[in-house]
Structures are given as structure tokens and as C-alpha cells.
C-alpha positions as CSV (number, residue, x, y, z in Angstrom):
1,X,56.8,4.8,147.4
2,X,58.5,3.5,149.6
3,X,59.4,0.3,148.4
4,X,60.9,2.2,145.7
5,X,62.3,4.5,148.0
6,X,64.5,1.5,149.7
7,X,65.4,-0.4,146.3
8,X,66.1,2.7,144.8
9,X,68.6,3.3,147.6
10,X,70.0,-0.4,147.5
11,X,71.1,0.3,143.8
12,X,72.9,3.5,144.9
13,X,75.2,1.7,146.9
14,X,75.8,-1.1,144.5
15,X,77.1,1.7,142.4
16,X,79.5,3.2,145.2
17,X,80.7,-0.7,145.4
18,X,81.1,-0.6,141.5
19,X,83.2,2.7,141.2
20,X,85.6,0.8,143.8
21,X,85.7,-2.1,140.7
22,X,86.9,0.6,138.3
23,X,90.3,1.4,139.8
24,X,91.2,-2.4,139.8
25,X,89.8,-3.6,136.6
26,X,92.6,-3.9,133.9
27,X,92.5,-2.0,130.8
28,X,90.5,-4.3,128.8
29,X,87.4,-4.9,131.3
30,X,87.3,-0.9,132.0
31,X,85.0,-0.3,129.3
32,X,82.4,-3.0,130.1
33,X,82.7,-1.9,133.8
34,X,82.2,1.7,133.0
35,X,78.9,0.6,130.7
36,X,77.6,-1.5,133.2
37,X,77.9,1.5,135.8
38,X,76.4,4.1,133.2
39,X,73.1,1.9,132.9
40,X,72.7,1.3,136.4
41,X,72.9,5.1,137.0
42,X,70.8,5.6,134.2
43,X,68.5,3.5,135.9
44,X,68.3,5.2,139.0
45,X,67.3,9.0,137.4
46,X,64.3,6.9,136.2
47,X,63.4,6.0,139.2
48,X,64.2,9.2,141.3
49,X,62.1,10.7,138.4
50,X,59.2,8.4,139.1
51,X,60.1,9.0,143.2
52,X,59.5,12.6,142.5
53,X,56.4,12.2,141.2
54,X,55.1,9.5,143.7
55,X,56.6,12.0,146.5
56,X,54.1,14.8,145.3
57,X,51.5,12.4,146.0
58,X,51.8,11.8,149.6
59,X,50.0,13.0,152.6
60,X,50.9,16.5,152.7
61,X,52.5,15.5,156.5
62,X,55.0,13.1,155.0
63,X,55.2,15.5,151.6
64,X,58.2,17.5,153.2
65,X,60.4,14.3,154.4
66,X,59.7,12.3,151.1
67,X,60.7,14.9,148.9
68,X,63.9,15.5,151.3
69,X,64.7,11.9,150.7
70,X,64.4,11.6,147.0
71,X,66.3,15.1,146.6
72,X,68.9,13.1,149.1
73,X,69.2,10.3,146.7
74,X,69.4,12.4,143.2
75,X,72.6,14.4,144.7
76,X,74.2,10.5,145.8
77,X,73.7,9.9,141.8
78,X,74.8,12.6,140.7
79,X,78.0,13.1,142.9
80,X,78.3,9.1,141.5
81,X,77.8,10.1,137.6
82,X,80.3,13.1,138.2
83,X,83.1,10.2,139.9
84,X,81.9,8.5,136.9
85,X,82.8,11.0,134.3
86,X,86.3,12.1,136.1
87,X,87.8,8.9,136.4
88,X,86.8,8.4,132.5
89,X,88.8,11.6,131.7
90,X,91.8,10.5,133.7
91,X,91.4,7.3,131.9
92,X,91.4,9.1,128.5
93,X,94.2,11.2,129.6
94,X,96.5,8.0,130.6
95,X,95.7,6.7,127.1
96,X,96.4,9.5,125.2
97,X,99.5,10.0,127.0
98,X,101.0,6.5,126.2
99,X,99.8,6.9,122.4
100,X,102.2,10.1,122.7
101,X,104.9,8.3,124.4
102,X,104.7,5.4,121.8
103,X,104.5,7.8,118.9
104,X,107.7,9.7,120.5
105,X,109.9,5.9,121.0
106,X,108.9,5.3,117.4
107,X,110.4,8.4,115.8
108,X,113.7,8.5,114.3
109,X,115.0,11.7,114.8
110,X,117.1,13.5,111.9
111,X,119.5,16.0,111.9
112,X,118.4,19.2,113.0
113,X,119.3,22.6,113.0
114,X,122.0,24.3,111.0
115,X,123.3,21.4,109.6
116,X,120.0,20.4,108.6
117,X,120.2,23.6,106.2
118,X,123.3,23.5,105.4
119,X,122.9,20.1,103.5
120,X,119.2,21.5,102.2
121,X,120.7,24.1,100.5
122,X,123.9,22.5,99.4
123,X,121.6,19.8,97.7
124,X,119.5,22.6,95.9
125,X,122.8,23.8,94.8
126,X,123.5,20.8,93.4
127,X,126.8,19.8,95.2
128,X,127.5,16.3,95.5
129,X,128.3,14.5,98.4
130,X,131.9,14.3,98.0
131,X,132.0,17.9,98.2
132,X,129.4,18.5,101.2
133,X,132.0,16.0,103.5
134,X,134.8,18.0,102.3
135,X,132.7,21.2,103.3
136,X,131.9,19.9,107.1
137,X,136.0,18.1,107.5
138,X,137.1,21.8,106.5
139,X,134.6,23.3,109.2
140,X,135.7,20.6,111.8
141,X,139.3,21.5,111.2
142,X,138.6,25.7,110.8
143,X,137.6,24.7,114.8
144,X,141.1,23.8,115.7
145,X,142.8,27.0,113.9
146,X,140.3,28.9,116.1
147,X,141.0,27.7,119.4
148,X,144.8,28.0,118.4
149,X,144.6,31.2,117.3
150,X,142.7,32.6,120.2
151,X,145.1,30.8,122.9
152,X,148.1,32.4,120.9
153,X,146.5,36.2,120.6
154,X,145.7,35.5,124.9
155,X,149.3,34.2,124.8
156,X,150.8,37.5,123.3
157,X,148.9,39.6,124.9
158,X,149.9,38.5,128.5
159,X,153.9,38.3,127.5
160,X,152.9,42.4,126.4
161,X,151.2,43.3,129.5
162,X,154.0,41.3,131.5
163,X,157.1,43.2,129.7
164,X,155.0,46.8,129.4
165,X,153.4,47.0,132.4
């Protein structure tokens, strides 16, 4: 048991020394460093499972402390498998996000909105182009009348309030 006990142990903390590997392996070593992790904890339940069973063996004196000692070691692995599994969703999420990003730089954007419809329903209509350029020169124009004809009506109404009031 204990023999077990102690290399059981040993590989525990060559895990903690792996998970420091993780953060500064580049993106194409991740995987295989993540893999080689996953095995060596998966190796380490099967030997707290046969730890457990070795640890209901003993003297019913050292029972106790043994079974204190493997419990000890199966809550190291698993705080080490959970470590595990969040840094591989933050590594999922990082990837996912630049796939977004790239996906958004790679777009070509149209024309949105109203003029969007405007030329939708203009080409169901049937109008040619010609005649939708026209349309929006007319409307660009109509912008200038508007502005002029509001400054004017502010205009009058000042020289009123000036000579009636």
C-alpha cells in the first residue's frame, strides 16, 4: 500500500508541474499536452481506486489514517481534472471567439436599412437604374430645399416677433 501510496502521490505532482506546461505551450502542442495530462489523471483514479481497496485492508489501527490519505489524494485529482477542464473551456472560448472575429473581418457589409428597401422594392417595380439614381439625386437635393425652407420660416418668424412684439 504504501508503495503505491508514495508513487501514486509522485504522479500527482507531475500533473500540477504539467498544468504549468499548459499556459505556455503554443496553440498547436495544447492538444497533445492536454491528452497527455488526461491519461495521466486517468491513471491516477485507477490507482486511488485500487488505494481504496488496499486501504480497507489494513490493520484496523492504520485503517483511519490510510483511508484519510487516499481520500486526500482523490480530492488533489480531482481539483486537477476540474483545472483541467476550465482551462479547456477558456481555450474553446478563445478559439471560438477568433473564428467570430475572422468571420466578422471577412464580411463585406451591404447597404442596410432604408435604402436597402428602397432599391428592393424599386427593383420589384421594375425601375431601372437610371431612374433609381435620379430618385436618390432628387432626395439628396429635397435635403437642401428643407434646410432652406426651415431657416427661412425661423427667419420670418423672428423679423414678426421683432416688429410685433
Amino acid at each position: 500500500m504504501e508503495g503505491l501510496y508514495h508513487h501514486t502521490n509522485k504522479q500527482v505532482h507531475e500533473v500540477q508541474s504539467h498544468m504549468g506546461r499548459l499556459e505556455t505551450s503554443d496553440r498547436d502542442s495544447v492538444h497533445v499536452v492536454e491528452n497527455e495530462i488526461q491519461a495521466r489523471i486517468d491513471n491516477i483514479f485507477s490507482s486511488l481506486e485500487r488505494l481504496e481497496i488496499l486501504s480497507s485492508k489494513e490493520p484496523p489501527s492504520k485503517r483511519q489514517n490510510a483511508k484519510l490519505r487516499v481520500e486526500q489524494l482523490k480530492y488533489d485529482v480531482q481539483h486537477l481534472q476540474s483545472a483541467l477542464r476550465t482551462f479547456q473551456q477558456r481555450r474553446l472560448a478563445r478559439e471560438q471567439q477568433e473564428r467570430q472575429r475572422q468571420e466578422l473581418l471577412a464580411r463585406t457589409f451591404a447597404p442596410n436599412g432604408t435604402q436597402k428597401k428602397l432599391l428592393d422594392v424599386a427593383n420589384m417595380l421594375g425601375l431601372s437604374n437610371t431612374v433609381m439614381r435620379l430618385i436618390e439625386k432628387r432626395a439628396f437635393q429635397d435635403k437642401y430645399f428643407m434646410a432652406g425652407g426651415m431657416l427661412l420660416t425661423c427667419l420670418l418668424m423672428l423679423l414678426i416677433l421683432h416688429y410685433l412684439g
